[in-house]
CHARMM internal coordinates of N, CA and C (Angstrom, degrees):
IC EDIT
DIST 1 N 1 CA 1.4563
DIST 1 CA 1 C 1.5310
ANGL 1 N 1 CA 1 C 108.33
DIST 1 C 2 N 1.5868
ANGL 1 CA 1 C 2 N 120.17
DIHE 1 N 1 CA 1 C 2 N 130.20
DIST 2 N 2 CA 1.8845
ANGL 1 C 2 N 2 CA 129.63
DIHE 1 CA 1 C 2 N 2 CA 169.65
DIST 2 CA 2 C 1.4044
ANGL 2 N 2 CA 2 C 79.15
DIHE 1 C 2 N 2 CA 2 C -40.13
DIST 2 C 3 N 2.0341
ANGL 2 CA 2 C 3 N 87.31
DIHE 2 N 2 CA 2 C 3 N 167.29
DIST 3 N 3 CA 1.2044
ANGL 2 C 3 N 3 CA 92.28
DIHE 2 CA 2 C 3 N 3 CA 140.47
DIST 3 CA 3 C 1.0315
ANGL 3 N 3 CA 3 C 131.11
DIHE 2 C 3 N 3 CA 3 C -108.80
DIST 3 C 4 N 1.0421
ANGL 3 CA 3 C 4 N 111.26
DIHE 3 N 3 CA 3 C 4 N 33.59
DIST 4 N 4 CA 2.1293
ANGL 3 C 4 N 4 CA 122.33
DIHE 3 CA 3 C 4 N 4 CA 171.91
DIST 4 CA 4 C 1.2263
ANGL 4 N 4 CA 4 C 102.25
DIHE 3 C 4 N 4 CA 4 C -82.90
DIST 4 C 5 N 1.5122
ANGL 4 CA 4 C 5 N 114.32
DIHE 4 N 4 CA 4 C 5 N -46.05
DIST 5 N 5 CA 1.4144
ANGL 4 C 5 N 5 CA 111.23
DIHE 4 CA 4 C 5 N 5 CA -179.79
DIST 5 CA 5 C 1.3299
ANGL 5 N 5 CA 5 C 119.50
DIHE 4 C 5 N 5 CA 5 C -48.75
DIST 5 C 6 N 1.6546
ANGL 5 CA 5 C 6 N 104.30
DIHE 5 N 5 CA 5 C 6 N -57.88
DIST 6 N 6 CA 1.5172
ANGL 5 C 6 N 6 CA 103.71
DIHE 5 CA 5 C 6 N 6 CA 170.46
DIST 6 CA 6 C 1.3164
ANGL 6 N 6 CA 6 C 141.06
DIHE 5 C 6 N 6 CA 6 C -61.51
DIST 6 C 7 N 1.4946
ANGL 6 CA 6 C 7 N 94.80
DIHE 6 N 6 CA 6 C 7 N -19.44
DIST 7 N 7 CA 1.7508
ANGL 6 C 7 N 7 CA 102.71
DIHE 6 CA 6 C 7 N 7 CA 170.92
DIST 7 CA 7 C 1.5320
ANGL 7 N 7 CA 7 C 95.31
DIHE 6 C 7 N 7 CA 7 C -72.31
DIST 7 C 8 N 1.2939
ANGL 7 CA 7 C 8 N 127.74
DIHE 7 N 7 CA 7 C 8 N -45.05
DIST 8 N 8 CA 1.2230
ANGL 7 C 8 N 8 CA 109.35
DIHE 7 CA 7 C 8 N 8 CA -157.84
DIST 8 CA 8 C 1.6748
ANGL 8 N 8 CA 8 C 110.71
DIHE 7 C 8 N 8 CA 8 C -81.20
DIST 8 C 9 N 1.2823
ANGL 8 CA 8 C 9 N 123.09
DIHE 8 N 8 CA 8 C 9 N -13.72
DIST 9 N 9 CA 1.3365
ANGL 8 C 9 N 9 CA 123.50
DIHE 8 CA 8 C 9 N 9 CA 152.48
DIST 9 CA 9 C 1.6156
ANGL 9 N 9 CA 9 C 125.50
DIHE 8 C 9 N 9 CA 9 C -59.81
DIST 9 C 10 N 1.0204
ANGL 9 CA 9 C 10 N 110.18
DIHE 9 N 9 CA 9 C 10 N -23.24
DIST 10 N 10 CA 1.9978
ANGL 9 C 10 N 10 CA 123.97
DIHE 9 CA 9 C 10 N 10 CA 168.68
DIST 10 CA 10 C 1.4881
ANGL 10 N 10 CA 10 C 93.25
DIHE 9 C 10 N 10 CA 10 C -73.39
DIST 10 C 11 N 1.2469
ANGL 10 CA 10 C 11 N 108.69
DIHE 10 N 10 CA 10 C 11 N -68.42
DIST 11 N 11 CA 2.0056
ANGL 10 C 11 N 11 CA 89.63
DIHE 10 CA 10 C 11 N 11 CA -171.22
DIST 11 CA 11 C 1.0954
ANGL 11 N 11 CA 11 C 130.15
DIHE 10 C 11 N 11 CA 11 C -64.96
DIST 11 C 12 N 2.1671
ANGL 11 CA 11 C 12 N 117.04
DIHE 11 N 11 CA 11 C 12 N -12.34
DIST 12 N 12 CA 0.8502
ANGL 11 C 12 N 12 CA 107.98
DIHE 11 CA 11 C 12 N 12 CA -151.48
DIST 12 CA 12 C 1.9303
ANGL 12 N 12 CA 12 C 90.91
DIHE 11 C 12 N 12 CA 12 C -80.29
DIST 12 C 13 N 1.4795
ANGL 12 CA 12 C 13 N 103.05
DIHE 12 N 12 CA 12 C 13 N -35.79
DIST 13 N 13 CA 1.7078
ANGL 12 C 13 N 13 CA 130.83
DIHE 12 CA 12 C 13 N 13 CA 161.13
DIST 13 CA 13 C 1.2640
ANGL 13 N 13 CA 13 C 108.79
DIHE 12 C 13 N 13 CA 13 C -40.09
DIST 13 C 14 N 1.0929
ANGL 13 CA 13 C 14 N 139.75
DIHE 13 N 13 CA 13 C 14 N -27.59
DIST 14 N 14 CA 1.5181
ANGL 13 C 14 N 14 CA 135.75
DIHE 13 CA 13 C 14 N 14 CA -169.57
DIST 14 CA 14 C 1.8283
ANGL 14 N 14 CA 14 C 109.43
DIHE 13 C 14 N 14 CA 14 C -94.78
DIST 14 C 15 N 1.9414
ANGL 14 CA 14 C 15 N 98.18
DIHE 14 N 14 CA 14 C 15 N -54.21
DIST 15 N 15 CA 1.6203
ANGL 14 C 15 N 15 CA 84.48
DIHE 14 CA 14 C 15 N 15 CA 162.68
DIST 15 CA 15 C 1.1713
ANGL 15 N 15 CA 15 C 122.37
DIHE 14 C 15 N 15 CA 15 C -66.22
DIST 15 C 16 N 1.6690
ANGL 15 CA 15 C 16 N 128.01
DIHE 15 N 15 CA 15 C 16 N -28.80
DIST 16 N 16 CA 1.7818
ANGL 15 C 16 N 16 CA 113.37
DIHE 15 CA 15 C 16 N 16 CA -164.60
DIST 16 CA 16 C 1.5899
ANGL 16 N 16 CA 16 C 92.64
DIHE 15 C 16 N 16 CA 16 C -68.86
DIST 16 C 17 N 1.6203
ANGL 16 CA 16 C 17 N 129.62
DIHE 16 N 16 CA 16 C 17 N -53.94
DIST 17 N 17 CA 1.2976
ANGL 16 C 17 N 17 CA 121.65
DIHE 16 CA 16 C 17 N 17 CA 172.20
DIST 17 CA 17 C 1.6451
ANGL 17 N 17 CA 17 C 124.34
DIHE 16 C 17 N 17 CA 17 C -24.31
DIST 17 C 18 N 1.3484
ANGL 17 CA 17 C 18 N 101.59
DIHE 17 N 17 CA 17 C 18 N -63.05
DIST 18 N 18 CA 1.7304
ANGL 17 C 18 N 18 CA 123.17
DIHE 17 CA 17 C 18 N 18 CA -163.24
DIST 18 CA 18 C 2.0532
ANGL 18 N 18 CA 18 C 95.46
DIHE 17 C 18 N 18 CA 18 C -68.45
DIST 18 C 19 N 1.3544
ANGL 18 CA 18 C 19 N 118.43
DIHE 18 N 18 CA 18 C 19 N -28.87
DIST 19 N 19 CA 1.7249
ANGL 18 C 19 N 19 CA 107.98
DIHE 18 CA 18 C 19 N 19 CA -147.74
DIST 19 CA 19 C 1.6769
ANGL 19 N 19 CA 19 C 76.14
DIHE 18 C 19 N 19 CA 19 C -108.83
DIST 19 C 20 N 1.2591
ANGL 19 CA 19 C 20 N 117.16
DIHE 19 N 19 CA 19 C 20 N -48.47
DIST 20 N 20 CA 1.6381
ANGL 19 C 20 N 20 CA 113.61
DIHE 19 CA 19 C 20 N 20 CA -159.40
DIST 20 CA 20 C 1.4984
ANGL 20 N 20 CA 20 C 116.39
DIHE 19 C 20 N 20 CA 20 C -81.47
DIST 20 C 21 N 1.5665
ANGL 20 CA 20 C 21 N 116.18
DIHE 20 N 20 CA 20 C 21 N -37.99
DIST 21 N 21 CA 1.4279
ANGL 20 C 21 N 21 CA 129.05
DIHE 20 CA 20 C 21 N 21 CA 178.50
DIST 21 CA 21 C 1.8022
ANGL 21 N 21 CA 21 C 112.95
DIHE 20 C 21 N 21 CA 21 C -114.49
DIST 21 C 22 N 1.5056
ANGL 21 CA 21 C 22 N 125.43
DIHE 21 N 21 CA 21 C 22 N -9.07
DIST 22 N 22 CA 1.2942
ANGL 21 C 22 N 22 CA 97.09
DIHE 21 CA 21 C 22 N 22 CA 161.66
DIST 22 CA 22 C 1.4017
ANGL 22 N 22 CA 22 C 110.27
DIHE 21 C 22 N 22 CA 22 C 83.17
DIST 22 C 23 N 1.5434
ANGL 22 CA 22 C 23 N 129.31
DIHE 22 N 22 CA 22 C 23 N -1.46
DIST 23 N 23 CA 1.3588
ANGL 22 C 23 N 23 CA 141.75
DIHE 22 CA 22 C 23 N 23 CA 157.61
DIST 23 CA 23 C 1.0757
ANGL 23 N 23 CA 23 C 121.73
DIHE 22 C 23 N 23 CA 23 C -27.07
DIST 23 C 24 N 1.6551
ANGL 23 CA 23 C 24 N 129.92
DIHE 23 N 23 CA 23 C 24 N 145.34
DIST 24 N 24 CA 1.4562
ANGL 23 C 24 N 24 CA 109.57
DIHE 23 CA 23 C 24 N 24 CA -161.12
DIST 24 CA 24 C 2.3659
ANGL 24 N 24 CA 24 C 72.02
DIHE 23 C 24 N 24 CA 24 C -128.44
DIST 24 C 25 N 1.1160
ANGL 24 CA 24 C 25 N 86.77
DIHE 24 N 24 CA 24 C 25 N -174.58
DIST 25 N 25 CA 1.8041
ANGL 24 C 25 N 25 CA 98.85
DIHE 24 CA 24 C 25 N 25 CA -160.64
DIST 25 CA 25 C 1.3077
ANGL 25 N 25 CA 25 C 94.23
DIHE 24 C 25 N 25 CA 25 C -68.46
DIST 25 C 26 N 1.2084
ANGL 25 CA 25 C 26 N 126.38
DIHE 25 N 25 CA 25 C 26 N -63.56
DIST 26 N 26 CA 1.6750
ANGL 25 C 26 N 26 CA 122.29
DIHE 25 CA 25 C 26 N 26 CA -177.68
DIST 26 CA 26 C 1.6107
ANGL 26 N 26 CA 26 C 121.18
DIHE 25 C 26 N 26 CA 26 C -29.04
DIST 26 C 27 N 1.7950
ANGL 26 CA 26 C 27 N 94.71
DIHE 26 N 26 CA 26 C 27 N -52.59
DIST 27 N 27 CA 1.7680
ANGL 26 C 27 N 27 CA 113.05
DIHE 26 CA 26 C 27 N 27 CA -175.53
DIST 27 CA 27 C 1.7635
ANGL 27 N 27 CA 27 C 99.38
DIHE 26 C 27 N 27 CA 27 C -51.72
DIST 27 C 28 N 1.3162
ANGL 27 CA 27 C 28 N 106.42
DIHE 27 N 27 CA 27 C 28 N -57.15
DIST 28 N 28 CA 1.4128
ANGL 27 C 28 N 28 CA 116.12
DIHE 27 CA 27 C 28 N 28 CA -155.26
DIST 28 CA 28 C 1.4491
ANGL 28 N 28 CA 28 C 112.23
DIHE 27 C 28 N 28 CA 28 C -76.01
DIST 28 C 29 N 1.4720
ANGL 28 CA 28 C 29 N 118.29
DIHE 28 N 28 CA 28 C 29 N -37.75
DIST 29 N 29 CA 1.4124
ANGL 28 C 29 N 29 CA 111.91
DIHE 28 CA 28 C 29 N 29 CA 160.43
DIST 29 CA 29 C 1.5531
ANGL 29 N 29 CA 29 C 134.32
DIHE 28 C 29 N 29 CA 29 C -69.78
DIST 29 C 30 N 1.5008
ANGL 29 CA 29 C 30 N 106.85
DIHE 29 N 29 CA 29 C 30 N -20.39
DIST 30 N 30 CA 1.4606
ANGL 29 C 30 N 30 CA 109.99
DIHE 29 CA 29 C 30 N 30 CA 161.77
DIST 30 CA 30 C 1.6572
ANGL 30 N 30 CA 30 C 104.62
DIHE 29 C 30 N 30 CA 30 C -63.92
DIST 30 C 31 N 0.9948
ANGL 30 CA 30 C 31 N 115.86
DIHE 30 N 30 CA 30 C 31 N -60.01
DIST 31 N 31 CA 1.8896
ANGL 30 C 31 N 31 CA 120.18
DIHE 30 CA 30 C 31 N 31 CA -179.68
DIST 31 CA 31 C 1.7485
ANGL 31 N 31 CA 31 C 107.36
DIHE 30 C 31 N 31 CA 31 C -44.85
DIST 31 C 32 N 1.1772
ANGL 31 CA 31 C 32 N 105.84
DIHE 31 N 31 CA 31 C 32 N -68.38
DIST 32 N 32 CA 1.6447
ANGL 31 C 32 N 32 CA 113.44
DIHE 31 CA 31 C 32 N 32 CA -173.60
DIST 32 CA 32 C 1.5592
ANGL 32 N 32 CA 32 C 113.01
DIHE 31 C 32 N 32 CA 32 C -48.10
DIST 32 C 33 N 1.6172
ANGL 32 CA 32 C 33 N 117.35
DIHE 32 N 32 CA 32 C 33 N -31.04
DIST 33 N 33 CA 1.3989
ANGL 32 C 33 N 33 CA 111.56
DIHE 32 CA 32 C 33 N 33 CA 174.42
DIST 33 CA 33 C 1.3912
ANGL 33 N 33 CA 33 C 111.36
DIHE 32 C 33 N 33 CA 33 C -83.83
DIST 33 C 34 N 1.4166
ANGL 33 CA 33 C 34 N 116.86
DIHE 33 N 33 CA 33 C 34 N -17.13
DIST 34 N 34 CA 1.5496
ANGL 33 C 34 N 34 CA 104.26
DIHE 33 CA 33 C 34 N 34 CA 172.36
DIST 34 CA 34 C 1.2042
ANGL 34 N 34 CA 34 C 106.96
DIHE 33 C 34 N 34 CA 34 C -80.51
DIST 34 C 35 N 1.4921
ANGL 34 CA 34 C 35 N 128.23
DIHE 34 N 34 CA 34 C 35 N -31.22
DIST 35 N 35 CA 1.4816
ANGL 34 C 35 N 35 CA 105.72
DIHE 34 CA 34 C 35 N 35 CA -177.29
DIST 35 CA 35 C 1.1228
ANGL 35 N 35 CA 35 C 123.04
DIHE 34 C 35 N 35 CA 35 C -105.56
DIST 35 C 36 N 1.5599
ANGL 35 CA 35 C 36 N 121.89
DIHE 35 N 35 CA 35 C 36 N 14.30
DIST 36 N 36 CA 1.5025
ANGL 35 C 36 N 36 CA 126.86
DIHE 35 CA 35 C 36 N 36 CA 179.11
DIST 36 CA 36 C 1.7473
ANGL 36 N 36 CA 36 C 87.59
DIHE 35 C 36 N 36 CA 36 C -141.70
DIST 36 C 37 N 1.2216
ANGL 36 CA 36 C 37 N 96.56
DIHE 36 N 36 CA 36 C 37 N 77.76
DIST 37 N 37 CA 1.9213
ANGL 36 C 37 N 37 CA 113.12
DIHE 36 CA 36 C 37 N 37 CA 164.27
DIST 37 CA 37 C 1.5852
ANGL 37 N 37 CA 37 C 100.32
DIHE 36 C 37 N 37 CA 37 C -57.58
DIST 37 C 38 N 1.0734
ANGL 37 CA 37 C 38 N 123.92
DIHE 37 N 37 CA 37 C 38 N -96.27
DIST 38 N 38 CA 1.5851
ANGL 37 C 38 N 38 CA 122.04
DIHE 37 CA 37 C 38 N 38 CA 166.13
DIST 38 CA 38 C 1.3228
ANGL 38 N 38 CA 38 C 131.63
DIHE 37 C 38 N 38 CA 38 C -4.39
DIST 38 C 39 N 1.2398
ANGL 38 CA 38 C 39 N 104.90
DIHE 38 N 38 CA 38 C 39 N -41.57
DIST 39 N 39 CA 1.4288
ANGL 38 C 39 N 39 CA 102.12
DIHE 38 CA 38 C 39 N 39 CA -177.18
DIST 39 CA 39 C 1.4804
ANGL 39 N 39 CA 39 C 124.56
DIHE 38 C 39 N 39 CA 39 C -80.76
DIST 39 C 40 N 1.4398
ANGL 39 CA 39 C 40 N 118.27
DIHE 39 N 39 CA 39 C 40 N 153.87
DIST 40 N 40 CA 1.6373
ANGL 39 C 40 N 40 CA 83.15
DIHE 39 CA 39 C 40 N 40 CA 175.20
DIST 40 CA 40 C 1.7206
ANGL 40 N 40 CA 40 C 110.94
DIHE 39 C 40 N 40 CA 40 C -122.93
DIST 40 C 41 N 1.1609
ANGL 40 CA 40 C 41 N 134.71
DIHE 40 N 40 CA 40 C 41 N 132.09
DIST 41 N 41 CA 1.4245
ANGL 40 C 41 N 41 CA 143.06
DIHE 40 CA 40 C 41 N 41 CA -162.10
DIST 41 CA 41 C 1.4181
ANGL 41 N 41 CA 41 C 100.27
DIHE 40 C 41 N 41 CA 41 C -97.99
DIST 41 C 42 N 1.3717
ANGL 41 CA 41 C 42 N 100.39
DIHE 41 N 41 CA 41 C 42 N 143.02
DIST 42 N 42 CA 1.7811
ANGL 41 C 42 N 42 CA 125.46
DIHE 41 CA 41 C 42 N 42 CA -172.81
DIST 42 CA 42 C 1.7010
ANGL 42 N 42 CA 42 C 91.83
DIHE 41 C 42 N 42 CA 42 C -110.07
DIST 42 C 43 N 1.3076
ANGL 42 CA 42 C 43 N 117.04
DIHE 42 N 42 CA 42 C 43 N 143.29
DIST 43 N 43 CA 1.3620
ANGL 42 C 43 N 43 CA 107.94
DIHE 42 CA 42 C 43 N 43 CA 169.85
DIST 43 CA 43 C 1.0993
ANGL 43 N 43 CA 43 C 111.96
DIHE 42 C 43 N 43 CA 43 C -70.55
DIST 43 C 44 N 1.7641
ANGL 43 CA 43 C 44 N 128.44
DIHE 43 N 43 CA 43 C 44 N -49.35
DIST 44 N 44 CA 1.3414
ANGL 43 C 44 N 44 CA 143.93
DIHE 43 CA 43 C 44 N 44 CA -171.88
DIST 44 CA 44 C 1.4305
ANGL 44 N 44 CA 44 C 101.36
DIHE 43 C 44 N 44 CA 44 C -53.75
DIST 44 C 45 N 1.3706
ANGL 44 CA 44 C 45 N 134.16
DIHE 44 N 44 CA 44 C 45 N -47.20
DIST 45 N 45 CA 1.2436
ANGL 44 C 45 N 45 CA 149.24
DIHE 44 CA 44 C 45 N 45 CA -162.48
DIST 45 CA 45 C 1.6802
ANGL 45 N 45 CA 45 C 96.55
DIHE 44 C 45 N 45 CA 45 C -67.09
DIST 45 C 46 N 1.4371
ANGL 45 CA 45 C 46 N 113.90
DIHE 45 N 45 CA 45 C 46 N -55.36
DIST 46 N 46 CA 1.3681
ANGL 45 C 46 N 46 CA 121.36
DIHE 45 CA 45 C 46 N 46 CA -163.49
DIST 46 CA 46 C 2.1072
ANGL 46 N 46 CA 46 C 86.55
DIHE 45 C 46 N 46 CA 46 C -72.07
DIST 46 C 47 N 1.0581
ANGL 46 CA 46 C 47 N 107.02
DIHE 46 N 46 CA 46 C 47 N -65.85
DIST 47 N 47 CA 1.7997
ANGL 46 C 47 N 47 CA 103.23
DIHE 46 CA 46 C 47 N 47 CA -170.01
DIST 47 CA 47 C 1.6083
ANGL 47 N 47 CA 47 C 115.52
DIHE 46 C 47 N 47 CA 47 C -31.15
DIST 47 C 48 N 1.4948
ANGL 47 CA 47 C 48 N 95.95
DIHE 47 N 47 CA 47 C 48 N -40.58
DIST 48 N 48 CA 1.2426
ANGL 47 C 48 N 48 CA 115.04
DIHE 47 CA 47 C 48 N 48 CA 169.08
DIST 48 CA 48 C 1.4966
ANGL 48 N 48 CA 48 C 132.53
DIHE 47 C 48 N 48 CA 48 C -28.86
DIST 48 C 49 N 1.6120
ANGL 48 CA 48 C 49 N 76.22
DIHE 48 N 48 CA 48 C 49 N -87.91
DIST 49 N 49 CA 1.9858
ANGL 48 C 49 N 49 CA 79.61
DIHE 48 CA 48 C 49 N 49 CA 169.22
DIST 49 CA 49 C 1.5723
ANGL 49 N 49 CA 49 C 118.95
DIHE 48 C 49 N 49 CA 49 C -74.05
DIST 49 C 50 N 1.4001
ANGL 49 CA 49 C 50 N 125.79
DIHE 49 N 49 CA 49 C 50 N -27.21
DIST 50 N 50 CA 1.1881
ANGL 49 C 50 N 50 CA 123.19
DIHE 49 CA 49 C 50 N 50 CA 169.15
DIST 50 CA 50 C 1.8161
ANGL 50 N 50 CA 50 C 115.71
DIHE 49 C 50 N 50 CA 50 C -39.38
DIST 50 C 51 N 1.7709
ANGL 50 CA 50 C 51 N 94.78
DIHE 50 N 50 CA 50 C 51 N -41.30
DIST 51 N 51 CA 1.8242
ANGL 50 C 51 N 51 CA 95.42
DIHE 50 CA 50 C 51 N 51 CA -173.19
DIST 51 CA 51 C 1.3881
ANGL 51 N 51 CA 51 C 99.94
DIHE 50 C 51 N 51 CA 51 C -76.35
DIST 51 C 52 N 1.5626
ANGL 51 CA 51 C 52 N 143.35
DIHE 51 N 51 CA 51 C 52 N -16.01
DIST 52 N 52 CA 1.4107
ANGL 51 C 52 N 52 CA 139.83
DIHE 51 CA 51 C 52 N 52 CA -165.05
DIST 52 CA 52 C 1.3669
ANGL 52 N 52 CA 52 C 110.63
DIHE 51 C 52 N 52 CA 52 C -101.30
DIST 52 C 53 N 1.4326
ANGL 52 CA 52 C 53 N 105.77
DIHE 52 N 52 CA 52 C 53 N -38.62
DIST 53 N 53 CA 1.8298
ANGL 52 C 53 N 53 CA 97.05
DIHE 52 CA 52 C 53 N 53 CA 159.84
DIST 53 CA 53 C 1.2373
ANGL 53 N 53 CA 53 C 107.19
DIHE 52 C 53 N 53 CA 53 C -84.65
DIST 53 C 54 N 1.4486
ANGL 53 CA 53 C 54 N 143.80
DIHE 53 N 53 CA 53 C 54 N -30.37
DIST 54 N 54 CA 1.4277
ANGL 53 C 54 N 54 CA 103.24
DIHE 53 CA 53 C 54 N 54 CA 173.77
DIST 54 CA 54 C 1.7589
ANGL 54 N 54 CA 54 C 125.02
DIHE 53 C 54 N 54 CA 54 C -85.65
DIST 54 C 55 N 1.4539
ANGL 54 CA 54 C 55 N 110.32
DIHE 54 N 54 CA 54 C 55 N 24.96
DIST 55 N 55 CA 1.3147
ANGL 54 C 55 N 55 CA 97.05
DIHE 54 CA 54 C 55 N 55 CA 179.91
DIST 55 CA 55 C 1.3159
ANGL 55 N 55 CA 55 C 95.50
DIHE 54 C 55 N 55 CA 55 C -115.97
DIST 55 C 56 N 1.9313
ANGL 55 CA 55 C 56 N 131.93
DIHE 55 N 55 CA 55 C 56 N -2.45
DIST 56 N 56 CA 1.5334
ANGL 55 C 56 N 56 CA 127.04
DIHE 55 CA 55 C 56 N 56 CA 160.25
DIST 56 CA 56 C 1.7426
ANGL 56 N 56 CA 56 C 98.63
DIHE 55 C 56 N 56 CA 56 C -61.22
DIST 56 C 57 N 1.6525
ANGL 56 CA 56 C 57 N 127.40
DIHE 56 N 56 CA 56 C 57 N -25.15
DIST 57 N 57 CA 1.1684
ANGL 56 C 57 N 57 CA 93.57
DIHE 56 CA 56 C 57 N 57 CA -170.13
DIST 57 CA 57 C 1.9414
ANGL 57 N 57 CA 57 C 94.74
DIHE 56 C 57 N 57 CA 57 C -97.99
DIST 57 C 58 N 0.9087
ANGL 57 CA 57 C 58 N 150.60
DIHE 57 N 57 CA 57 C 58 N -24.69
DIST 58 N 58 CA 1.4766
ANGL 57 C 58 N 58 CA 145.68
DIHE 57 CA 57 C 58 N 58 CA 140.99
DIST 58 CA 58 C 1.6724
ANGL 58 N 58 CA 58 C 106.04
DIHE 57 C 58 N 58 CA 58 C 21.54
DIST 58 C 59 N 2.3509
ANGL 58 CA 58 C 59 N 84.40
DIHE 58 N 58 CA 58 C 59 N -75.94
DIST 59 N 59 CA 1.3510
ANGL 58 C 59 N 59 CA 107.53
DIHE 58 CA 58 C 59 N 59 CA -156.40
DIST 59 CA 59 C 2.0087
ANGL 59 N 59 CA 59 C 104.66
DIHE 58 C 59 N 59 CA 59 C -61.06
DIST 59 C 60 N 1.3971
ANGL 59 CA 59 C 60 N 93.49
DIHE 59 N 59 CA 59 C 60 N -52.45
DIST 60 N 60 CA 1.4483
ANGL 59 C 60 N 60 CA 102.24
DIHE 59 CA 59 C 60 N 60 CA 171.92
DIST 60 CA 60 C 1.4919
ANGL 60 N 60 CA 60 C 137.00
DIHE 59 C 60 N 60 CA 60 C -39.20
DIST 60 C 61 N 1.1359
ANGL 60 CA 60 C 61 N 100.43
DIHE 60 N 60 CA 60 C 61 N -41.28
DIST 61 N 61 CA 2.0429
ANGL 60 C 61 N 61 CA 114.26
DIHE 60 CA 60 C 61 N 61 CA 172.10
DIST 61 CA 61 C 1.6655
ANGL 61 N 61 CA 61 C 87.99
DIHE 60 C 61 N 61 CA 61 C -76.52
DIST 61 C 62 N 1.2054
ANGL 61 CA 61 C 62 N 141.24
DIHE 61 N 61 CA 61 C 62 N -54.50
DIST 62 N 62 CA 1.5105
ANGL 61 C 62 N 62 CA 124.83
DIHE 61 CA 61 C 62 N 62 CA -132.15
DIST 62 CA 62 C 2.2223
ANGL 62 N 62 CA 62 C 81.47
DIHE 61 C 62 N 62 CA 62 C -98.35
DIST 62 C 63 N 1.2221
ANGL 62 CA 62 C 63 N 120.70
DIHE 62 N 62 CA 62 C 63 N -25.60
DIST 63 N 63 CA 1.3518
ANGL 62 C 63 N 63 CA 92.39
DIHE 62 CA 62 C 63 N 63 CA 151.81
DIST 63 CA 63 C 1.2726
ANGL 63 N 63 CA 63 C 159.78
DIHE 62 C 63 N 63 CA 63 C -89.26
DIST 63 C 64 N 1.7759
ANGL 63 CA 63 C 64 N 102.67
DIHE 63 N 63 CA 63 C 64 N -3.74
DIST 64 N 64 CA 1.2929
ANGL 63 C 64 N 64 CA 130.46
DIHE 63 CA 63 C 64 N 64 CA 146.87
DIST 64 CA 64 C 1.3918
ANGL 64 N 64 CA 64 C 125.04
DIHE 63 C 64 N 64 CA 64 C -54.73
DIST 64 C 65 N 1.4722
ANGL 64 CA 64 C 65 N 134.73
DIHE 64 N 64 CA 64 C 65 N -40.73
DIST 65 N 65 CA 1.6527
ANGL 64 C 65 N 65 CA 170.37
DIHE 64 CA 64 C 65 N 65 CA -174.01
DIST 65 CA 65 C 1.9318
ANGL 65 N 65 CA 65 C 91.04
DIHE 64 C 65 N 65 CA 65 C -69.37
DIST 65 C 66 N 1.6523
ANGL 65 CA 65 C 66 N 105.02
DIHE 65 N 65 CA 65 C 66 N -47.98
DIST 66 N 66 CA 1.8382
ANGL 65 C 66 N 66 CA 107.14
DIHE 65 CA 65 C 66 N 66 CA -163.57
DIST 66 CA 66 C 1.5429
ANGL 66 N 66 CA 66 C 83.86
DIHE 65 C 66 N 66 CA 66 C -94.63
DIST 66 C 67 N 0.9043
ANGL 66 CA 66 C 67 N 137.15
DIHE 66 N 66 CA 66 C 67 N -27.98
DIST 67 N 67 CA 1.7534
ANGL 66 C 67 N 67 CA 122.38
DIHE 66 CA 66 C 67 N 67 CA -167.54
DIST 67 CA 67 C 1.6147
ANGL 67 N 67 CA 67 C 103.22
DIHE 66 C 67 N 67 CA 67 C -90.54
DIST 67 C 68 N 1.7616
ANGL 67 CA 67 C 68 N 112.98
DIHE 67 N 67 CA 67 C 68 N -23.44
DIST 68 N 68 CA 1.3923
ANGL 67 C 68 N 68 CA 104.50
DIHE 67 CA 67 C 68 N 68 CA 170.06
DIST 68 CA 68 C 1.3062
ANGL 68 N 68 CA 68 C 117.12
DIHE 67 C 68 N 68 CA 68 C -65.73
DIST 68 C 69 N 1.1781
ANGL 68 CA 68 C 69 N 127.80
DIHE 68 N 68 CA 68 C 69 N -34.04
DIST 69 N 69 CA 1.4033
ANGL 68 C 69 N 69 CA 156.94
DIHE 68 CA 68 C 69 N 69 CA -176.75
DIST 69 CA 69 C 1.4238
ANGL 69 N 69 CA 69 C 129.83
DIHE 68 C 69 N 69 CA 69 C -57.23
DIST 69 C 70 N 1.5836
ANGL 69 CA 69 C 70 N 108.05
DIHE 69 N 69 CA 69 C 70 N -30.03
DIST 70 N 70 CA 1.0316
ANGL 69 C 70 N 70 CA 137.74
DIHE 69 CA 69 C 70 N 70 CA -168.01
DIST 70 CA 70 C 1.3716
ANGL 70 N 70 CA 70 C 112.18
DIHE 69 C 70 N 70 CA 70 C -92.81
END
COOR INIT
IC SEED 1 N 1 CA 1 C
IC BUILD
């Protein structure tokens, strides 16, 4: 397996974590190193995307909130 592939299996793991369960960085990097041994995780990297998928769901409620509204 690239390792694009596998990077892109870490983020794809980081949003379903961050949008579906609400995981905070500690939870998710203890998990992600058990199941991606190989890989190697940056904290900054992980804070990272943690703050970019959880602010698609931010954007998502507050345009659901204006279309209820409407």
């Amino acid at each position: 397996m690239s390792v694009a592939t596998q990077y892109r299996k870490v983020l794809d793991e980081i949003k379903f974590l961050t949008q579906e369960y609400g995981l905070g960085a500690k939870v998710q990097c203890q998990y992600l190193l058990k199941k991606f041994t190989t890989q190697s995780l940056y904290d900054h990297d992980l804070y990272h995307a943690i703050c970019k998928y959880k602010n698609q769901i931010d954007v998502t409620k507050t345009d659901r909130i204006v279309e209820a509204l409407l």
